[in-house]
C-alpha beads as a LAMMPS data file, in Angstrom:
LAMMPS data file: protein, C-alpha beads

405 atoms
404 bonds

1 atom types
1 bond types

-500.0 500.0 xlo xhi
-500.0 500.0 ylo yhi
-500.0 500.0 zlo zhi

Masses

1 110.0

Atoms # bond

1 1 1 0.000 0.000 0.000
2 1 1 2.954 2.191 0.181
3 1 1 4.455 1.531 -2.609
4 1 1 1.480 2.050 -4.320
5 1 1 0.794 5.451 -2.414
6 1 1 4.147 6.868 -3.244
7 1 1 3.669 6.340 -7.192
8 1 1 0.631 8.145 -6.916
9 1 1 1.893 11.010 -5.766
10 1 1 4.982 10.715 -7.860
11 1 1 2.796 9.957 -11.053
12 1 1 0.895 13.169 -9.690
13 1 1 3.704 15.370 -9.344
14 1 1 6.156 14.683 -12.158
15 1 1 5.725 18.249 -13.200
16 1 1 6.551 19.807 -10.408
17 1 1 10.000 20.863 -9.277
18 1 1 10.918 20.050 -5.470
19 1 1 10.466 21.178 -2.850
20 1 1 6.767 21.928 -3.167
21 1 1 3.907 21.042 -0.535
22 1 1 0.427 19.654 -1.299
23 1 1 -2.747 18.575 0.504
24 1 1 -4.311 15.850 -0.520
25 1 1 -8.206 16.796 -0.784
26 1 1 -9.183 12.781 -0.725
27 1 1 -7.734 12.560 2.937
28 1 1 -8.957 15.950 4.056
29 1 1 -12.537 15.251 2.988
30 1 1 -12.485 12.211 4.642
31 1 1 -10.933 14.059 7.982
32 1 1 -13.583 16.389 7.627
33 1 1 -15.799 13.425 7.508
34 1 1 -14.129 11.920 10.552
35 1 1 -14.049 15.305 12.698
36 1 1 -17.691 15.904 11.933
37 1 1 -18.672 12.393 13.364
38 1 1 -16.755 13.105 16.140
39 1 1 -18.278 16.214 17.335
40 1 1 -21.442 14.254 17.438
41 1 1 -23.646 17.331 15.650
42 1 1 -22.214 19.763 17.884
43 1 1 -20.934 22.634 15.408
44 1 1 -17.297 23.100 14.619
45 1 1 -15.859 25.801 14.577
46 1 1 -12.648 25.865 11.769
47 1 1 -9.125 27.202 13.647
48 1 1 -7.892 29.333 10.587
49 1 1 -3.986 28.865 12.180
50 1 1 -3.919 25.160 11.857
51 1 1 -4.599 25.407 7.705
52 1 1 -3.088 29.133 6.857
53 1 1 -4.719 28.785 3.351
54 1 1 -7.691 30.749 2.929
55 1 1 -8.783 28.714 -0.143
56 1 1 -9.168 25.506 1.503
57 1 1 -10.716 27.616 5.127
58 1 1 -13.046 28.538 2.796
59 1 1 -14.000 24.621 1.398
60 1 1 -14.134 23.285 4.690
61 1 1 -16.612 26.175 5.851
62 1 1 -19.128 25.200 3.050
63 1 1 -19.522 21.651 4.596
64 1 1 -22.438 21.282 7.026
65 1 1 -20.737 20.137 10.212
66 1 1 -18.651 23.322 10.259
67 1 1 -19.310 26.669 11.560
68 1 1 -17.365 30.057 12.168
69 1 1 -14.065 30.332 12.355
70 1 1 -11.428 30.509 15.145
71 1 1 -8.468 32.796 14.267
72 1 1 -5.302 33.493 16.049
73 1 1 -4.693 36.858 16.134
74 1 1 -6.993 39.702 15.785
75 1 1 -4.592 41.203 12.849
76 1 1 -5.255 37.748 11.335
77 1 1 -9.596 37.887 11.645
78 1 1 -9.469 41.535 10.109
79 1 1 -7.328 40.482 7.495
80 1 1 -10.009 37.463 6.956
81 1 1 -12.862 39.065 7.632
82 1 1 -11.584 41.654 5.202
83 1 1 -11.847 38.916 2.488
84 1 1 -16.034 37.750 3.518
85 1 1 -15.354 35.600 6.378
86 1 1 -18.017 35.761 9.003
87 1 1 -18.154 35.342 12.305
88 1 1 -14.413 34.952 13.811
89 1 1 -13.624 34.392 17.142
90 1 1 -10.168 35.396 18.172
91 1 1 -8.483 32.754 20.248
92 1 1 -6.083 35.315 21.873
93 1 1 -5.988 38.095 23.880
94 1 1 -4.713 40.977 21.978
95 1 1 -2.521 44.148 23.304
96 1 1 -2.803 45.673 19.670
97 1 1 -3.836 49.041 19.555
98 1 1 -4.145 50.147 16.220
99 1 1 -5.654 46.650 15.294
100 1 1 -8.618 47.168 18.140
101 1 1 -9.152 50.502 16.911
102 1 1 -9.657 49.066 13.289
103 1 1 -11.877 46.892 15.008
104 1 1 -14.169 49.800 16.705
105 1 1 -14.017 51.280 13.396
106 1 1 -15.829 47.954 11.703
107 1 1 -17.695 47.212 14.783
108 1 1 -21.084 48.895 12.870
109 1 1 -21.057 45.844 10.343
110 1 1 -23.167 43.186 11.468
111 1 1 -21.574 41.183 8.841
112 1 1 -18.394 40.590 10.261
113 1 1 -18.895 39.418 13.600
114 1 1 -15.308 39.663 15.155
115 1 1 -15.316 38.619 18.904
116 1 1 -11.819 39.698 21.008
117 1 1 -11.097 36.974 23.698
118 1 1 -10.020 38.737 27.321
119 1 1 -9.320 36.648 31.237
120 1 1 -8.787 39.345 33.104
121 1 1 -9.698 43.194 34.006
122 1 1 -6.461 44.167 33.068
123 1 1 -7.219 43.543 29.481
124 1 1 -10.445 45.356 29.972
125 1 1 -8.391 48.465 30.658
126 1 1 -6.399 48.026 27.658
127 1 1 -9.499 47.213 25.522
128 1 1 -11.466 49.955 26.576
129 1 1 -8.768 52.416 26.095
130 1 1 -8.136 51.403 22.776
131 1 1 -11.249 51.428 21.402
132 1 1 -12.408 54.427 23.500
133 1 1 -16.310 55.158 24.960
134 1 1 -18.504 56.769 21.893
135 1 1 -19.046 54.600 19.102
136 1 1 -22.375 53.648 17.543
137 1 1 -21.868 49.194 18.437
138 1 1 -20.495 47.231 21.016
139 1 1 -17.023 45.365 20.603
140 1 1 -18.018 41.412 21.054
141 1 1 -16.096 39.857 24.230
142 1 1 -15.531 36.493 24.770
143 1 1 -14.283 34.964 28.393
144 1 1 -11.263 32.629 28.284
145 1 1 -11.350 30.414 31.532
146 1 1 -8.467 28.004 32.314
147 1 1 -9.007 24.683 31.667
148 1 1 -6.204 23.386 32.885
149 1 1 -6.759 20.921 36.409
150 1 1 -5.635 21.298 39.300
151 1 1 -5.321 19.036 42.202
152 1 1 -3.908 18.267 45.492
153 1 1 -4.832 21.812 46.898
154 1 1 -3.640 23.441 43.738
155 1 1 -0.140 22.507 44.288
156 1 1 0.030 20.583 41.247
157 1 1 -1.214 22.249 37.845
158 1 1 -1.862 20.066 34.375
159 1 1 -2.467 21.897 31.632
160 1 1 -0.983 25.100 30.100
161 1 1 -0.182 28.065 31.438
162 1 1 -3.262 30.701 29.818
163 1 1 -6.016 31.900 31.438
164 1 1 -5.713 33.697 35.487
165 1 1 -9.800 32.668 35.326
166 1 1 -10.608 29.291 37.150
167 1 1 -13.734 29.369 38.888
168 1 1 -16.983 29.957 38.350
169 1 1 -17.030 32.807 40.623
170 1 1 -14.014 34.152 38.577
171 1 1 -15.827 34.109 35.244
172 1 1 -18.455 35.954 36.993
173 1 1 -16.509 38.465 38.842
174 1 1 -15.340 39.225 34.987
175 1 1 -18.705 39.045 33.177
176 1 1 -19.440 42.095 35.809
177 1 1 -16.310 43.963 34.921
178 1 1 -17.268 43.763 31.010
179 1 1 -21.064 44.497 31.370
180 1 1 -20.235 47.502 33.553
181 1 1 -18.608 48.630 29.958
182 1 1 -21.229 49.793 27.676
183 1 1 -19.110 49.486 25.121
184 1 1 -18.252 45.867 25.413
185 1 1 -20.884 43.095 24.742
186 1 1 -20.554 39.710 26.326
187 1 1 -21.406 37.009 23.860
188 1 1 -18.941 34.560 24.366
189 1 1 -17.315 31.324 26.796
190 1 1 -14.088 29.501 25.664
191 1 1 -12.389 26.600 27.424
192 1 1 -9.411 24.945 25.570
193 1 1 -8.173 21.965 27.092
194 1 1 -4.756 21.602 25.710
195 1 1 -4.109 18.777 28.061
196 1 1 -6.479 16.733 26.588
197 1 1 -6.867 17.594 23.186
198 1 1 -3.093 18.866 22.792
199 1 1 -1.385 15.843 23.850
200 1 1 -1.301 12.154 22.495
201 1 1 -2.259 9.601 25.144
202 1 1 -0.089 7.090 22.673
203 1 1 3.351 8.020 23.124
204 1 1 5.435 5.636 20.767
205 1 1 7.400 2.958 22.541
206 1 1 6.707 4.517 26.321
207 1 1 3.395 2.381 27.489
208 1 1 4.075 3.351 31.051
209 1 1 3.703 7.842 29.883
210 1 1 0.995 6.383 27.924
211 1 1 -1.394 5.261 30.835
212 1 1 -0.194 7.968 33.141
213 1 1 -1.325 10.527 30.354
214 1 1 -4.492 8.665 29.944
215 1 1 -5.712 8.389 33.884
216 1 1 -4.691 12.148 34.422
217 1 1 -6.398 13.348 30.858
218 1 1 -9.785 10.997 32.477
219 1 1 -9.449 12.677 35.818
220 1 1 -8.872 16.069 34.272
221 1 1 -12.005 15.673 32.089
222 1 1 -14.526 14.695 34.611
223 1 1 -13.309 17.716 36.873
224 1 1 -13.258 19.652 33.746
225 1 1 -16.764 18.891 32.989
226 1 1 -18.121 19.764 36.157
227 1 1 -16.520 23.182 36.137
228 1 1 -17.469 23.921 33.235
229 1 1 -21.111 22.925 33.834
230 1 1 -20.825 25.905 36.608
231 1 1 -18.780 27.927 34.982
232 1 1 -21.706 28.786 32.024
233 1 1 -24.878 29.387 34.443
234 1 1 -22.758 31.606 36.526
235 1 1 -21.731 34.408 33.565
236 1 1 -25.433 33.335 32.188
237 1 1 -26.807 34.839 35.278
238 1 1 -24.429 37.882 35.260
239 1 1 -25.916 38.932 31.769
240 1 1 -29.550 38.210 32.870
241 1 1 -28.976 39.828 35.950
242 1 1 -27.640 43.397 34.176
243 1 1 -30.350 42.981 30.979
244 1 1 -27.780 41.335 28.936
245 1 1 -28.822 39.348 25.650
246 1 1 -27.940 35.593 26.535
247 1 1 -24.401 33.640 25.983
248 1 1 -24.172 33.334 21.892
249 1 1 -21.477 30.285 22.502
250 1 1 -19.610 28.401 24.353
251 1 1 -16.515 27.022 23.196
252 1 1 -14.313 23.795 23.798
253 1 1 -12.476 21.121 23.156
254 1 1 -10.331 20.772 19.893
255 1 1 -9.150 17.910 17.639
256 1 1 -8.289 15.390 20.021
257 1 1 -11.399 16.130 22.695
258 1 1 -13.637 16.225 20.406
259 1 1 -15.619 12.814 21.707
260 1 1 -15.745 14.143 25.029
261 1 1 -16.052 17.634 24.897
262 1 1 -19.150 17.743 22.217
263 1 1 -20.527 15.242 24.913
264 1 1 -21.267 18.344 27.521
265 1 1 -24.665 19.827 27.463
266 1 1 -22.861 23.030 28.285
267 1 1 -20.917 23.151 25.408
268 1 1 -22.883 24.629 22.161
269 1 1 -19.622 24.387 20.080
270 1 1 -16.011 22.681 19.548
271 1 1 -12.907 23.810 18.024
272 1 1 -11.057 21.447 15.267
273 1 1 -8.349 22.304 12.155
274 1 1 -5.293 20.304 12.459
275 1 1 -6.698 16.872 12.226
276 1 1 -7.836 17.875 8.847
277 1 1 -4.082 17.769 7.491
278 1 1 -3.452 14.868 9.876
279 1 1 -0.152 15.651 10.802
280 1 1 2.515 13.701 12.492
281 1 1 1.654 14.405 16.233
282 1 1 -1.727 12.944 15.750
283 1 1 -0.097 9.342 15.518
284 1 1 0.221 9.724 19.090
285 1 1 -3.611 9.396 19.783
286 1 1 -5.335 6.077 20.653
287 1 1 -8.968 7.186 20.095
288 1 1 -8.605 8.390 16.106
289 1 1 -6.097 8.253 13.300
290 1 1 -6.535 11.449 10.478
291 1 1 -5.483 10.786 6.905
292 1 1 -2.187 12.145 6.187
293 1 1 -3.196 15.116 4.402
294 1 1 -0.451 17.952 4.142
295 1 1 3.081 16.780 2.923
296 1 1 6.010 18.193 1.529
297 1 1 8.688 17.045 -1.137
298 1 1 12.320 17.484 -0.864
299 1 1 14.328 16.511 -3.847
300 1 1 17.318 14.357 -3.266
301 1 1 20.975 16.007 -3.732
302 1 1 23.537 13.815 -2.274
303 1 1 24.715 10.388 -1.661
304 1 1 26.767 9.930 0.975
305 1 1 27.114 6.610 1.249
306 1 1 24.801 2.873 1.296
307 1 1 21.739 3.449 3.190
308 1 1 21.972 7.242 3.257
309 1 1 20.616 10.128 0.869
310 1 1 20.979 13.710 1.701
311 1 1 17.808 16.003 0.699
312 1 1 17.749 19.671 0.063
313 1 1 16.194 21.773 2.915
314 1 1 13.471 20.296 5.567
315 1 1 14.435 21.565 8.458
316 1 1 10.713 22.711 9.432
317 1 1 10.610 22.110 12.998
318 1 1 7.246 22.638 15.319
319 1 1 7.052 24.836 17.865
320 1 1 6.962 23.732 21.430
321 1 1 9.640 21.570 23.830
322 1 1 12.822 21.435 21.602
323 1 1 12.603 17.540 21.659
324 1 1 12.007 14.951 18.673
325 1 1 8.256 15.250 18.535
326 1 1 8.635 18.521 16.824
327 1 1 10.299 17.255 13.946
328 1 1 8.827 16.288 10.373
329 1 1 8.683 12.579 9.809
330 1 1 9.789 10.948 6.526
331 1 1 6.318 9.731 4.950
332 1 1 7.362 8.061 1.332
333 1 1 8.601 5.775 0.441
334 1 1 8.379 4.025 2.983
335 1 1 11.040 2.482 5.262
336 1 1 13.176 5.993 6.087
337 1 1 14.228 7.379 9.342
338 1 1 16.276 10.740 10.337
339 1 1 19.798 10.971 11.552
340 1 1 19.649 10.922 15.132
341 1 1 23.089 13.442 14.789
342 1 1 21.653 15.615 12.455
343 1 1 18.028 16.099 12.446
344 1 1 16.187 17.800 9.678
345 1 1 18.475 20.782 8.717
346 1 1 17.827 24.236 7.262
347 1 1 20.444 22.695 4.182
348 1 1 19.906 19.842 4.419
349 1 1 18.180 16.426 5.595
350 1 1 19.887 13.178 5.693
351 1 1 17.889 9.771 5.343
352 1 1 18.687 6.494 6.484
353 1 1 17.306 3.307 5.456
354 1 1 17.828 0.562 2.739
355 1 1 15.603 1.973 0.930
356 1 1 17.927 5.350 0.517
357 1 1 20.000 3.082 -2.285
358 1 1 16.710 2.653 -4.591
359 1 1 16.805 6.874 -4.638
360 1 1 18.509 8.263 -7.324
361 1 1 19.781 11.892 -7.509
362 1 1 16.280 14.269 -8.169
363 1 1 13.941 11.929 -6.969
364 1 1 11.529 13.304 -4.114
365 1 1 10.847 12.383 -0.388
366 1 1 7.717 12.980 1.219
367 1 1 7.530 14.438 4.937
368 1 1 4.592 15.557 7.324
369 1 1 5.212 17.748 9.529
370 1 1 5.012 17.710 13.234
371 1 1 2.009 20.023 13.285
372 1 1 -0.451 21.032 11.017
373 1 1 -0.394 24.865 9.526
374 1 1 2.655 25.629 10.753
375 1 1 4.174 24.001 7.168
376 1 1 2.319 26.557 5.440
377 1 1 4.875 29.121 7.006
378 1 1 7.483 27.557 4.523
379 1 1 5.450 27.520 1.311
380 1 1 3.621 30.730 -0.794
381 1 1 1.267 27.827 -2.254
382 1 1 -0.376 24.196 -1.989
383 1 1 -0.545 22.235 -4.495
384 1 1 -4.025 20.284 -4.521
385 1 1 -4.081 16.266 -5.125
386 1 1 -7.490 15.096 -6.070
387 1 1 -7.587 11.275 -7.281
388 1 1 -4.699 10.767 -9.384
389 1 1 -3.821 14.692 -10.295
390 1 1 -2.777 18.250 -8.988
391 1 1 -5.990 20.118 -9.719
392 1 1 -5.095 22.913 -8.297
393 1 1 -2.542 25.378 -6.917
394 1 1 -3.733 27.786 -4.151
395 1 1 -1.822 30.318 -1.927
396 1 1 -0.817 29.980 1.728
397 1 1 -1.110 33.113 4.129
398 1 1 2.700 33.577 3.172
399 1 1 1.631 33.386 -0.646
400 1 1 -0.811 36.210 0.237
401 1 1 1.614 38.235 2.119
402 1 1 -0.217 37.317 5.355
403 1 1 1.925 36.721 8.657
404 1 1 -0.154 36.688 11.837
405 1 1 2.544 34.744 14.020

Bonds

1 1 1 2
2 1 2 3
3 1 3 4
4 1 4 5
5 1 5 6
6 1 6 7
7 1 7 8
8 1 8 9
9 1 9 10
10 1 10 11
11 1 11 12
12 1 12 13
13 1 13 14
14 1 14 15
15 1 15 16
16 1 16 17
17 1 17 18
18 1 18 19
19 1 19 20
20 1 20 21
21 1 21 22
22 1 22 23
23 1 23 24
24 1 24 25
25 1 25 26
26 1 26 27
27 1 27 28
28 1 28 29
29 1 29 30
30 1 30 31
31 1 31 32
32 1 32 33
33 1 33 34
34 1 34 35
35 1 35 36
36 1 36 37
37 1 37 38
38 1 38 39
39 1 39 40
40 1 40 41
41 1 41 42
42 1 42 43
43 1 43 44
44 1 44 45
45 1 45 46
46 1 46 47
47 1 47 48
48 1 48 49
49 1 49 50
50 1 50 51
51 1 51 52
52 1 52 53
53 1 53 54
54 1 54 55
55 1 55 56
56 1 56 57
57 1 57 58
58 1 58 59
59 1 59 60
60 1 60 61
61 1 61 62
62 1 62 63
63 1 63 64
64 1 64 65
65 1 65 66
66 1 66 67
67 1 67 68
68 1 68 69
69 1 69 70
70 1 70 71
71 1 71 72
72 1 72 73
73 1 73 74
74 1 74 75
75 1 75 76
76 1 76 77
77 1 77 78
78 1 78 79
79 1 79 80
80 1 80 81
81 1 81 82
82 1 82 83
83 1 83 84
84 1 84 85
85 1 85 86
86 1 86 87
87 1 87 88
88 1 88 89
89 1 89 90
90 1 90 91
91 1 91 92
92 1 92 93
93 1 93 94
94 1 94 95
95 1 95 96
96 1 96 97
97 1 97 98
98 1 98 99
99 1 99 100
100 1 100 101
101 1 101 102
102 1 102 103
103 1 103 104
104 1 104 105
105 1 105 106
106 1 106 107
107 1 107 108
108 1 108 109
109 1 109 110
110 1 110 111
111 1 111 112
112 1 112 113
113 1 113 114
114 1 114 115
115 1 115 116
116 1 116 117
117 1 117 118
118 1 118 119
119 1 119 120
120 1 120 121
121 1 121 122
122 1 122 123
123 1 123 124
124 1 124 125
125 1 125 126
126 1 126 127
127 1 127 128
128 1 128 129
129 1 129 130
130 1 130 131
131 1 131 132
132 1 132 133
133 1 133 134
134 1 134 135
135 1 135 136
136 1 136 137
137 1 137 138
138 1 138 139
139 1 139 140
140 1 140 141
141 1 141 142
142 1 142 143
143 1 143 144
144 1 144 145
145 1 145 146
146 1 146 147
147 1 147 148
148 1 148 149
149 1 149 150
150 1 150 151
151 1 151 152
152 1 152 153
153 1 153 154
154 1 154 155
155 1 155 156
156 1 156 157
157 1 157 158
158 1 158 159
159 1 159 160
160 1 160 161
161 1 161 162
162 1 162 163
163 1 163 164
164 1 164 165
165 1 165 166
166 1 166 167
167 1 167 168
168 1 168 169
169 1 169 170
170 1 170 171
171 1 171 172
172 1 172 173
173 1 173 174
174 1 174 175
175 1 175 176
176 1 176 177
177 1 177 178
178 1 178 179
179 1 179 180
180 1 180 181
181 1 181 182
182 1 182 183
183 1 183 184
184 1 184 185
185 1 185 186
186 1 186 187
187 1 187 188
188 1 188 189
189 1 189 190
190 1 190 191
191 1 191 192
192 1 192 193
193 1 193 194
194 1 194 195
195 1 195 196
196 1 196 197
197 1 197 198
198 1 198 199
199 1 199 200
200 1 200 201
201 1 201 202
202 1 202 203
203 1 203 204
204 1 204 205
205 1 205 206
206 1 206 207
207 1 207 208
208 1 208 209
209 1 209 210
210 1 210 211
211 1 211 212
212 1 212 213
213 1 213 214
214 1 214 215
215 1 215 216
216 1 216 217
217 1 217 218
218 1 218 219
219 1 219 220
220 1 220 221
221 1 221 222
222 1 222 223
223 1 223 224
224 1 224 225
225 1 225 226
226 1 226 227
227 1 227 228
228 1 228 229
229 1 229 230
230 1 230 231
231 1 231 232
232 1 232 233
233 1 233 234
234 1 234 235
235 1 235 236
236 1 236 237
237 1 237 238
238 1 238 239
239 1 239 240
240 1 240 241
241 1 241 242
242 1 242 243
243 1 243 244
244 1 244 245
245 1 245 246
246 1 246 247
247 1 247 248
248 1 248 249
249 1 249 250
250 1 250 251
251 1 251 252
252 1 252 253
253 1 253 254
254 1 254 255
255 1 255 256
256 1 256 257
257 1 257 258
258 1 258 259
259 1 259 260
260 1 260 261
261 1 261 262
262 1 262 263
263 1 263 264
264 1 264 265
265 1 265 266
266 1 266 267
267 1 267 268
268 1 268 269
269 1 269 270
270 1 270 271
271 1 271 272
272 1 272 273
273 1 273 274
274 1 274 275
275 1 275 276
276 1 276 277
277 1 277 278
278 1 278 279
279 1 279 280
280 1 280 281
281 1 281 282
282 1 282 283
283 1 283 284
284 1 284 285
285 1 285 286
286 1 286 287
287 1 287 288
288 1 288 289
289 1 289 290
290 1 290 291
291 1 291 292
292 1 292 293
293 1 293 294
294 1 294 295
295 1 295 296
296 1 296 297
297 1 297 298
298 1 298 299
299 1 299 300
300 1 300 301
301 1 301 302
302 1 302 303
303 1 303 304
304 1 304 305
305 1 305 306
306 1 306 307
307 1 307 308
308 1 308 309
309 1 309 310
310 1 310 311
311 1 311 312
312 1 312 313
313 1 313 314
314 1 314 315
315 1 315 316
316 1 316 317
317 1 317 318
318 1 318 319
319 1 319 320
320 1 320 321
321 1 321 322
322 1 322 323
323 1 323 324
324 1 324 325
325 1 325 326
326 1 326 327
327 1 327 328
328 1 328 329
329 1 329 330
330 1 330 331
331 1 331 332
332 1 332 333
333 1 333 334
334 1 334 335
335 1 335 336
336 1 336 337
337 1 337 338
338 1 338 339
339 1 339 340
340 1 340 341
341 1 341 342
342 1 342 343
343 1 343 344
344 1 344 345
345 1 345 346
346 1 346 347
347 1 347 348
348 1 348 349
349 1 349 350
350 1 350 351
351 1 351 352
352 1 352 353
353 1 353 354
354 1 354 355
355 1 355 356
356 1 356 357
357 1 357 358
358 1 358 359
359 1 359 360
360 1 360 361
361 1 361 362
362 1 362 363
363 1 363 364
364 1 364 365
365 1 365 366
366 1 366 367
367 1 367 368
368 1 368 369
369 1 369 370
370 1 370 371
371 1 371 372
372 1 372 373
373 1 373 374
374 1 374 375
375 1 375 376
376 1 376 377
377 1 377 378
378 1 378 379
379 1 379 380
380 1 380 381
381 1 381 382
382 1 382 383
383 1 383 384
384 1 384 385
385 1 385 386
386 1 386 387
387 1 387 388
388 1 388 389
389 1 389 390
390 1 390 391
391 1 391 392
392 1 392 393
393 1 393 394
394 1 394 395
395 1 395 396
396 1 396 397
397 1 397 398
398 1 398 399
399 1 399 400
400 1 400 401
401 1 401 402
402 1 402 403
403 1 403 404
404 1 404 405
């Protein structure tokens, strides 16, 4: 199967001169597919930073299980809602001045819907003062509690460091800060739980980290639920309580939570994107498997000797801990491996494996990277596989002159 896979894509590509990446729209669709199952009917809503490609944001959000978009940076939503996206919700806090003023400035068209993320007063301060007190609409506000767990007294913390908002009565005592601002409207609750949908409970070849991560992702979901079951009536009651239209969404979960997060009646929403290119992290999961989706061809250069070629470029690393998890992964054919010594390189990227002495000078290697849209940081375009051909060729953010981080 393989073999067979790699002379597709090579029969696909001939034309094309490496390195190139491409997304294959037969795995993504079925991803989509996959994700959509998943969330059980619960909505998805699309996170823009895990495909940076506005062509293919733009197929998935014609499909019926997806819904709204969640972008990175607030730069990032004008720029999309610029181009006729609707409804973005910004996953970050922002300390951008000139972009929340922009955003005051739009805040009259309906159309858009643009919703700024804030956890604490402080931000409130900064939000208000950008965007000032006169204005003819409210800027849309959206609560970001932590959703990270916390146990034995609080003295040890799972989950990543984001949000200063834990409790219930936290979220609260902040729903009263922003409906004290006429200028802000409240429309909005988002819990990520990077601890379970972030991290692989299928760590390869370490089956003791592999049930520790899945008894404290189990406990850390049950408290999570339960929190968050409190969490939503008490800023619910905070806007009934002032006059407030009700909560528009509440917001959760993400690729690999999707099962269990869509499950909670409090949740009206879930977050997915980068188990639609299926990238390399995701092979770490027990409880679904994506379709490698988004790859990218480096042409080999060098021969340095049996069982070794060298290929131009690759080094494409993920952000995070600086340990082998971030790097890409040698796809096809099949039967390569890195050099432990060397990595994937900024030059270049040596392969090991018998298979290395079937390669000839110019032939291509396929990699998938650690993460999803982070490749798209590499490439101006993506070359689209349907079936047995490139069908298309679409720009990245980069291709657009986009760079939101």
């Amino acid at each position: 199967m393989a073999e067979a896979a790699y002379t597709r894509l090579e029969r696909a590509t001939a034309a094309l001169q490496a390195p190139f990446a491409l997304v294959d729209l037969d795995a993504l669709r079925a991803n989509a597919e996959d994700l959509e199952r998943r969330a059980g009917g619960k909505p998805i809503r699309l996170a823009s930073k895990s495909l940076r490609c506005r062509a293919l944001q733009q197929q998935v959000l014609t499909r019926g299980g997806f819904q709204g978009t969640l972008a990175f940076t607030l730069p990032e939503a004008l720029w999309l809602a610029s181009h006729g996206t609707d409804d973005i919700l910004v996953a970050y806090p922002t300390a951008d001045a000139p972009a929340l003023r922009t955003l005051a400035e739009r805040s009259q068209s309906a159309a858009e819907r643009i919703t700024v993320m804030v956890d604490s007063a402080e931000q409130l301060e900064s939000l208000q003062g950008a965007i000032g007190t006169s204005g003819a609409a409210a800027v849309r506000v959206c609560i970001d509690v932590d959703s990270g767990w916390r146990t034995l007294g609080g003295r040890v913390r799972v989950g990543v460091k984001r949000s200063p908002t834990h409790s219930p009565e936290q979220a609260a005592e902040l729903a009263r800060a922003i409906v004290a601002r006429e200028r802000l409207a409240l429309v909005g609750v988002m819990m990520y739980e990077a601890q379970i949908a972030g991290l692989g409970d299928r760590p390869p070849g370490r089956p003791l980290r592999a049930r520790a991560i899945g008894l404290v992702q189990a406990l850390s979901a049950r408290e999570l639920a339960g929190r968050r079951a409190a969490v939503v009536p008490a800023v619910a009651q905070v806007l009934q309580c002032a006059g407030r239209p009700p909560l528009e969404l509440v917001n959760g979960g993400g690729t690999g939570s999707l099962e269990r997060t869509s499950a909670e009646a409090a949740v009206t929403e879930v977050t997915a994107g980068s188990g639609l290119y299926g990238p390399a992290q995701f092979d770490a999961y027990s409880a679904f498997r994506p379709r490698p989706a988004a790859l990218f061809a480096l042409p080999v250069v060098r021969r340095p000797g049996r069982g070794v070629v060298t290929a131009l470029g690759g080094g494409y690393l993920a952000s995070g801990p600086a340990d082998a998890a971030r790097l890409p992964q040698p796809y096809l054919p099949s039967g390569l491996r890195l050099d432990g010594q060397e990595g994937a390189g900024e030059v270049q990227t040596p392969l090991i494996g018998q298979v290395a002495d079937e390669l000839a000078i110019g032939d291509r290697v396929y990699l998938r990277h650690a993460k999803a849209g982070e490749l798209c940081e590499r490439f101006s375009s993506l070359h689209l596989l349907e079936g047995e051909e490139i069908v298309d060729e679409v720009p990245t953010y980069r291709g657009e002159g986009g760079c939101f981080l």
